[in-house]
BALUM-273456 format. One record per residue (C-alpha): residue number from 1; x, y, z. Coordinates in Angstrom, 1 decimal. Layout:
<pts>
[NUM; [X; Y; Z]]
...
</pts>
This chain:
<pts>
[1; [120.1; 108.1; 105.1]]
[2; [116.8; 106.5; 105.8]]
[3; [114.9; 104.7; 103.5]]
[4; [111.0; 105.4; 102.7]]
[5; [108.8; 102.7; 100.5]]
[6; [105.3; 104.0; 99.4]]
[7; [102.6; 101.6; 99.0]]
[8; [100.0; 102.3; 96.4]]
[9; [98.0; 101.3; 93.3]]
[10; [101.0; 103.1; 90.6]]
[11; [102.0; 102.6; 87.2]]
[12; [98.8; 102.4; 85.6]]
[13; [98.3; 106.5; 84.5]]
[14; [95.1; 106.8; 86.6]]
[15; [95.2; 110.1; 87.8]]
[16; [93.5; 110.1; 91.0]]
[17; [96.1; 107.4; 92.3]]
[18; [99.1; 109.4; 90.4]]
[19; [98.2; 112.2; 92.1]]
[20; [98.4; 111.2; 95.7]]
[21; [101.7; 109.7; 94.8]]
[22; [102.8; 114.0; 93.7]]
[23; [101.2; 114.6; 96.7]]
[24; [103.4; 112.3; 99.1]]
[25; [106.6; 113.5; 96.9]]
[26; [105.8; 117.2; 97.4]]
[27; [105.5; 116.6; 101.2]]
[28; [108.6; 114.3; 101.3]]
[29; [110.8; 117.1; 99.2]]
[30; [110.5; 119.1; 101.9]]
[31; [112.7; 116.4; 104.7]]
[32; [115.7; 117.2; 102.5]]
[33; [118.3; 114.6; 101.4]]
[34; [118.6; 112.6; 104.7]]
[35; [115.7; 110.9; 103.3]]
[36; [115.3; 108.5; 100.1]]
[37; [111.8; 107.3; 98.4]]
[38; [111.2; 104.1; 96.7]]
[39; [107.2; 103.3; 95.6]]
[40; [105.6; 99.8; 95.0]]
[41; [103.0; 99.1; 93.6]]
[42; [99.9; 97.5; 96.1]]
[43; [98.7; 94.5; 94.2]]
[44; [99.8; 91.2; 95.6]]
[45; [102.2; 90.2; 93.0]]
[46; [104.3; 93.2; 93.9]]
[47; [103.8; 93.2; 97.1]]
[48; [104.9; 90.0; 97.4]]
[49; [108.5; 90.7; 96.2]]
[50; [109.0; 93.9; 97.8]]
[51; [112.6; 93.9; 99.7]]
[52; [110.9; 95.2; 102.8]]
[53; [113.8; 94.5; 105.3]]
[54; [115.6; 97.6; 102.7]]
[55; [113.9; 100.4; 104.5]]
[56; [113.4; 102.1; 107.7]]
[57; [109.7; 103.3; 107.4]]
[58; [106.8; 101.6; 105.4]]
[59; [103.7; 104.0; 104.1]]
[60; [100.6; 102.6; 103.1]]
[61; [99.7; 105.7; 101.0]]
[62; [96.2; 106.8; 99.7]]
[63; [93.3; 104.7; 97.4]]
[64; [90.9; 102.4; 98.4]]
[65; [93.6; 99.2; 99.6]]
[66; [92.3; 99.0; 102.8]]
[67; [89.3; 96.7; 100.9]]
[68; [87.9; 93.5; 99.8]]
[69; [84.2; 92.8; 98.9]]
[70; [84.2; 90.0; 101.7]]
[71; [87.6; 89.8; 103.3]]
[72; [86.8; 94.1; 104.4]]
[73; [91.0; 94.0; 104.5]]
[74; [93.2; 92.5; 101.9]]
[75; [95.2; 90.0; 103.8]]
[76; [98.4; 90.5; 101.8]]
[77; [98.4; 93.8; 102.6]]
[78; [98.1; 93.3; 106.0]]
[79; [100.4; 90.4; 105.9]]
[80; [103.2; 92.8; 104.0]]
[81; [102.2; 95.9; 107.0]]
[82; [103.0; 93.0; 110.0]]
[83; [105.9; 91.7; 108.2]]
[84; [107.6; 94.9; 108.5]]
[85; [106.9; 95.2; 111.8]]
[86; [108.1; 91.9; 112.4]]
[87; [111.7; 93.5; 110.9]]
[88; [111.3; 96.6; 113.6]]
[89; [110.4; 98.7; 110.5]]
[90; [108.1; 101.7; 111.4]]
[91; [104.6; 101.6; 109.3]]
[92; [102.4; 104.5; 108.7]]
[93; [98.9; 104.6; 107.5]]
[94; [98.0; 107.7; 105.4]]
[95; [94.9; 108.3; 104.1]]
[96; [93.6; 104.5; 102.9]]
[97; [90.5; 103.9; 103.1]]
[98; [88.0; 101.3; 102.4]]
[99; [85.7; 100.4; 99.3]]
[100; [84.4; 97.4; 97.8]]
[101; [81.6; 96.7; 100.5]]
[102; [78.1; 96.3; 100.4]]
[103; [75.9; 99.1; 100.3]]
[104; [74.2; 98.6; 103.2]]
[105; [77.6; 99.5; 104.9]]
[106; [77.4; 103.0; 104.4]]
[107; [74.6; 103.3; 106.7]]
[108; [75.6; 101.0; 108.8]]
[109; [72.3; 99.4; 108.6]]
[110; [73.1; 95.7; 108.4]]
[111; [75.9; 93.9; 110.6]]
[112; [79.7; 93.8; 109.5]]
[113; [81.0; 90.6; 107.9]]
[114; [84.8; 90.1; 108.3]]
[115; [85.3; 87.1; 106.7]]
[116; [88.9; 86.4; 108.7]]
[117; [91.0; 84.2; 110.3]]
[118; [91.2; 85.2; 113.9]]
[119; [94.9; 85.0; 113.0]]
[120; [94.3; 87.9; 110.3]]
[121; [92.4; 90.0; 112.3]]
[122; [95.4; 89.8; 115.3]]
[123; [97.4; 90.8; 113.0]]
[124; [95.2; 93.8; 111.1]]
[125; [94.9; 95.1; 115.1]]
[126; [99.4; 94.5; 115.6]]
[127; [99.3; 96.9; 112.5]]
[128; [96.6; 99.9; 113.4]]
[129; [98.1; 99.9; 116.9]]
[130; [101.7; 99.7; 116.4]]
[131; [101.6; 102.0; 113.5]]
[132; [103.6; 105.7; 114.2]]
[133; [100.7; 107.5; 112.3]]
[134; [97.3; 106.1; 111.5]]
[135; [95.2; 108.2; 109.2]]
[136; [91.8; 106.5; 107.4]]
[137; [90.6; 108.4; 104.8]]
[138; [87.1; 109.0; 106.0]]
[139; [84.2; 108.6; 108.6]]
[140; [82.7; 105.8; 106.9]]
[141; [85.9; 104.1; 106.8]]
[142; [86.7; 104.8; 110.5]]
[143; [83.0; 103.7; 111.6]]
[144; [83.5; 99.9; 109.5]]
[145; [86.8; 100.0; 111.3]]
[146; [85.0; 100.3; 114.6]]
[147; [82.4; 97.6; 113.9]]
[148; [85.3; 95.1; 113.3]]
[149; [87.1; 96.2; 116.8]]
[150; [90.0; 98.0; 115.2]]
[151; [89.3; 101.4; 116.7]]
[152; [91.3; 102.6; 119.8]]
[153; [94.7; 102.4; 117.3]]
[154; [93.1; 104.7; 114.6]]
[155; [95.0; 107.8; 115.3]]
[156; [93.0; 110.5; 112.9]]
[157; [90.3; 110.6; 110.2]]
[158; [92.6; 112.3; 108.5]]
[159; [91.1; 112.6; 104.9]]
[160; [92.5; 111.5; 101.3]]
[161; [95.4; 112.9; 100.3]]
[162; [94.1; 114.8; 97.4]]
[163; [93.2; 117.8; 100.0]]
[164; [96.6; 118.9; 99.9]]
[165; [95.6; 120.2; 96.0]]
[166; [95.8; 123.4; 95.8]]
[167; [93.9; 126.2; 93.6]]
[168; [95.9; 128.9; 91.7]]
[169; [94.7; 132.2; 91.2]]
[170; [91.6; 132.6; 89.7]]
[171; [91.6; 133.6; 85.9]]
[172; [88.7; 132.5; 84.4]]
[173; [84.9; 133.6; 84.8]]
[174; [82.0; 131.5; 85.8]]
[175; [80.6; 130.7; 82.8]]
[176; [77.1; 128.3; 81.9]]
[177; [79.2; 125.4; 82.2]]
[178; [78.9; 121.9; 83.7]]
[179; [82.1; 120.1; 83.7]]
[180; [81.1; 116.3; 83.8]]
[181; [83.4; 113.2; 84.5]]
[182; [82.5; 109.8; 82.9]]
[183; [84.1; 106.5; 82.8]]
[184; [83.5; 102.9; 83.8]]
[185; [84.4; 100.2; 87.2]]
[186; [83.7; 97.7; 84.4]]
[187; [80.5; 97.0; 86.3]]
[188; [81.6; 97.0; 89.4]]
[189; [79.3; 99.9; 91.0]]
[190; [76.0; 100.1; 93.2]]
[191; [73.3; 98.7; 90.6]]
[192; [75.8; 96.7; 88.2]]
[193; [74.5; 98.7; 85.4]]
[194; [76.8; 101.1; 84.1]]
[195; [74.7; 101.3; 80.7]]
[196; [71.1; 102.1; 82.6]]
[197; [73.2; 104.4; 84.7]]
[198; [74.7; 106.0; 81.4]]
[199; [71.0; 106.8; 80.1]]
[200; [70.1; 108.6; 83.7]]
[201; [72.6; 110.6; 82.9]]
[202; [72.6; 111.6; 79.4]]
[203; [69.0; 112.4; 80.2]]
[204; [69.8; 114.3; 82.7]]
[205; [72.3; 116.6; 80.5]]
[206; [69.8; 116.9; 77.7]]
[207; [67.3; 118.5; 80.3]]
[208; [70.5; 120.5; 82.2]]
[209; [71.1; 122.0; 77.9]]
[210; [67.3; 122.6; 77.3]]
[211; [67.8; 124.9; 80.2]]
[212; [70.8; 126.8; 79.1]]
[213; [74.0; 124.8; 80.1]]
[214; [76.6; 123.2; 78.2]]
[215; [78.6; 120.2; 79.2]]
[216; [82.0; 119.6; 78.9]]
[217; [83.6; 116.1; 79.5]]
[218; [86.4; 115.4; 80.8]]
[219; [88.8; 112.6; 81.7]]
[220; [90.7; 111.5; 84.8]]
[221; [91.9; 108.0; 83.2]]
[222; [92.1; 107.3; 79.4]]
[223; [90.0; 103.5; 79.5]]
[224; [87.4; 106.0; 80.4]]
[225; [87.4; 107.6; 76.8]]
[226; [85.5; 104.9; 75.0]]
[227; [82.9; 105.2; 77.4]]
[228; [82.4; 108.7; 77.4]]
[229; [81.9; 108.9; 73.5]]
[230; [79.4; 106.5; 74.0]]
[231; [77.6; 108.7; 76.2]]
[232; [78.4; 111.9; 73.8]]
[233; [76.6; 110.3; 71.4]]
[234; [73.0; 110.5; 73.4]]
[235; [73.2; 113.7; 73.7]]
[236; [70.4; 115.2; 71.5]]
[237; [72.2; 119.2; 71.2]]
[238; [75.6; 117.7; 69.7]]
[239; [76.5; 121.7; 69.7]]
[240; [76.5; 122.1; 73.2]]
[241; [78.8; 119.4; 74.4]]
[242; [82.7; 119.3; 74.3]]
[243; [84.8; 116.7; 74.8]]
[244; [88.7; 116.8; 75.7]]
[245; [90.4; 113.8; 75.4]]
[246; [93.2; 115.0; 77.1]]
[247; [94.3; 113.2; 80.9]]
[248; [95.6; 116.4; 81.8]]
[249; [97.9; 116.9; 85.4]]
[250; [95.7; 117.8; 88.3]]
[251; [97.1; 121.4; 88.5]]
[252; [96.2; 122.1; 84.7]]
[253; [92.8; 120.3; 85.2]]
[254; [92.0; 122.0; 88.2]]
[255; [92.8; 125.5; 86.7]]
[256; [90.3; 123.9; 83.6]]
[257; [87.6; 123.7; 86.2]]
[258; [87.9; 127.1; 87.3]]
[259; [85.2; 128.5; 85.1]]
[260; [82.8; 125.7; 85.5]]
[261; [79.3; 126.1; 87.4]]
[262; [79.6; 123.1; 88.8]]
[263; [80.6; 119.3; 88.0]]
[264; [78.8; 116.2; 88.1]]
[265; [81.4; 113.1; 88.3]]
[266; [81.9; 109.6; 88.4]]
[267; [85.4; 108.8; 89.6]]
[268; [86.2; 109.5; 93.0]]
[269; [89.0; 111.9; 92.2]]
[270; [87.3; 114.2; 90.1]]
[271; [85.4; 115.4; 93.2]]
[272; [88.8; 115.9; 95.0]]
[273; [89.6; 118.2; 91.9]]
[274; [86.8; 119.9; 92.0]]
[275; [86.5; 120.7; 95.5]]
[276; [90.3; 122.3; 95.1]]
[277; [88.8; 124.3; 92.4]]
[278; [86.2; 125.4; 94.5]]
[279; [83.4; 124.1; 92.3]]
[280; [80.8; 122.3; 93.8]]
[281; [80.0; 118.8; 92.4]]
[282; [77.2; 116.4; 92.6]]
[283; [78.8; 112.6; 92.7]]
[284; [77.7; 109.3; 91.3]]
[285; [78.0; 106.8; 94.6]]
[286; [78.7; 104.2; 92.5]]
[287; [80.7; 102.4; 95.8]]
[288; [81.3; 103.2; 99.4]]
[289; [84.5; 105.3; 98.7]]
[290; [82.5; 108.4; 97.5]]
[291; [80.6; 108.7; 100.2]]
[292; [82.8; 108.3; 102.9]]
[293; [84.6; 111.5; 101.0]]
[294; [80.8; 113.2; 100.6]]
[295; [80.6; 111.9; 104.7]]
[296; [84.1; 113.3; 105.6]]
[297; [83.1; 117.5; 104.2]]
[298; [79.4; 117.0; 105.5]]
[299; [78.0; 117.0; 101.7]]
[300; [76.8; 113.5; 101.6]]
[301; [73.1; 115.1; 99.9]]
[302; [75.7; 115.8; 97.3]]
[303; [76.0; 112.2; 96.4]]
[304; [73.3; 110.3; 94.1]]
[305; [73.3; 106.2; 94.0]]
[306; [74.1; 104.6; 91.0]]
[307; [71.5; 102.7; 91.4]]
[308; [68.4; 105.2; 91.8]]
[309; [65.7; 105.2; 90.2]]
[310; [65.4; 108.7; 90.1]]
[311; [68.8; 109.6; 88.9]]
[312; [67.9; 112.4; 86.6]]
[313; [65.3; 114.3; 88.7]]
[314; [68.1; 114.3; 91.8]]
[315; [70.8; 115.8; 89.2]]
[316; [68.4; 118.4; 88.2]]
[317; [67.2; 118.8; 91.7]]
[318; [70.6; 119.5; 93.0]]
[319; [71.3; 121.7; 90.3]]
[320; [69.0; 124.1; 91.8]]
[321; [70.2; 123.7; 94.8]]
[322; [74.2; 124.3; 93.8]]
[323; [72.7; 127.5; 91.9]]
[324; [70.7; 128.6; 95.2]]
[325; [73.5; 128.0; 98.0]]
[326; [76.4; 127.7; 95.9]]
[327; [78.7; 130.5; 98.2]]
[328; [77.8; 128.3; 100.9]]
[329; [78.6; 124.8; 99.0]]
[330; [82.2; 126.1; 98.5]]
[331; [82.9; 127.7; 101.9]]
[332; [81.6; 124.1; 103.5]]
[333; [84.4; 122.9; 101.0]]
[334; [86.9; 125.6; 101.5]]
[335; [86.8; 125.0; 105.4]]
[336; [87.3; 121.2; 105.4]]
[337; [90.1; 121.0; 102.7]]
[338; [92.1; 123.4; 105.1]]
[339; [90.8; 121.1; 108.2]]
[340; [92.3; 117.9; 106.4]]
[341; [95.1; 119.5; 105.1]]
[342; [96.4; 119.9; 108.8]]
[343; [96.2; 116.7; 109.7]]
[344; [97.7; 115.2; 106.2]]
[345; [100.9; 117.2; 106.9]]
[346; [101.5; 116.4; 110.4]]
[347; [103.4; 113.5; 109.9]]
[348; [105.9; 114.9; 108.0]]
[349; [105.9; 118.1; 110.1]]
[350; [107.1; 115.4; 112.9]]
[351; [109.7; 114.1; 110.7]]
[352; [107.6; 111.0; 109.2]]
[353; [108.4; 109.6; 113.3]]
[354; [112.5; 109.0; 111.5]]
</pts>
């Protein structure tokens, strides 16, 4: 029997980082019952405690936990990684990424700062290079890794694990429908305005209804719900808006999307979502992990800043462009998914290197 432990930010009924969790489980179902699955959760306290000499492999699974808004890596993390290989433990990497960095790092337009021991950053290197699979969840994240010398051990931009979703068979029709995902990062996003941002917005739906469009919100994490009342509440045409309180699973919210025109979201994983439903989105880049996903499907003019000024003219200005080149929108979507899906199941294909 070997013994698998997931790393990754669970427990708290967020359903992007639920949902890569299913997506590991559905992959790992499929090794058959030589294998057994524990999960921990990725914040230090847990971390900390985790009986790592228990098991034979170590995943670092999907989320932004490759991060830190000055330290680029969380030390614990690496310290937990390098500890069990320390124990001749096998680690894989799959699908992590990075967030919490300036914004200038998504152009790479200003130098790197890696505020780390030169112990840490031995040990960050021990753990890309001696890892059996390394997989970063996008270009962005594999560039930063490059600018801090961690780059010949970086097996495969392999891409979150959320392209594995899959869509069902389509039953509903395209209707005049914007699906729209709001929530909060408790300021924590590009601008560190979440309410000036939230006025953008709802002025950019009152312009999308004037032109014939209703919106319907939609959640991905219940502390969101608050928030998106709030925003309900500036909307001018109360009878053109919907909102669902529900946190539905991604297959059922997926199959919701369906008859959507498109979707404008906040939360990274509501693109995910949307892309499996082969909708096309416009995203709020409210921090470095939605565009390295935008980066990673060549749709980064999908993405609007927090932080811009012009917030509502780009929505409406990419609303014109979805309805011009939308069969093209979701084949550049339809063609990546299936390229990242590839590399996300190769691992186990290989036998998770066991």
């Amino acid at each position: 029997m070997k013994h698998v432990l997931y790393i990754g930010w669970i427990g708290y009924h967020n359903l992007g980082d639920e949902l890569m969790f299913d997506l590991f489980k559905q992959q790992f179902s499929q090794l058959g019952e030589d294998y057994k699955l524990d999960t921990v959760n990725n914040e230090k306290r847990y971390l900390d405690n985790a009986r790592i000499a228990d098991y034979d492999l170590i995943v670092l699974g999907g989320g932004s936990i490759l991060s830190g808004p000055d330290q680029l890596i969380q030390p614990y993390i690496i310290e937990t990684l390098y500890r069990a290989l320390q124990l001749n433990k096998k680690v894989m990497i799959w699908g992590s990424g990075i967030d919490w960095v300036p914004q200038s790092y998504i152009a790479l337009d200003a130098p790197i700062t890696w505020q780390a021991s030169k112990e840490l950053k031995q040990k960050t290197s021990t753990v890309f290079k001696e890892s059996v699979w390394t997989g970063v969840r996008g270009p962005l994240t594999h560039q930063v890794l490059q600018q801090c010398g961690i780059n010949d051990s970086i097996e495969v931009v392999s891409g979150d694990s959320a392209f594995l979703l899959e869509k069902g068979a389509t039953k509903e029709q395209k209707e005049n429908i914007i699906g729209v995902n709001w929530g909060t990062s408790y300021q924590n996003i590009y601008g560190y305005d979440e309410i000036t941002l939230e006025n953008r917005l709802a002025s950019a739906l009152n312009q999308l209804i004037a032109k014939g469009y209703k919106i319907y919100f939609y959640l991905v994490w219940q502390a969101d719900l608050d928030v998106t009342k709030r925003l309900c509440q500036k909307i001018s045409n109360q009878q053109a808006i919907t909102l669902d309180e529900k946190i539905y699973y991604q297959d059922d919210l997926i199959a919701l999307m369906d008859r959507f025109s498109f979707t404008i979201n906040f939360k990274l994983h509501a693109n995910y979502l949307s892309l499996a439903a082969q909708v096309p989105f416009i995203a709020l880049g409210y921090r470095f992990k939605i565009y390295d996903f935008a980066a990673s499907i060549d749709l980064s003019d999908m993405v609007i800043a927090t932080d811009d000024n012009q917030l509502a003219d780009k929505i409406l200005s990419l609303e014109q462009q979805i309805t011009t080149n939308q069969e093209n929108i979701v084949d550049t979507m339809r063609q990546y998914q299936q390229m990242y899906q590839k590399k996300l199941v190769a691992p186990f294909q290989q036998g998770l290197y066991l």
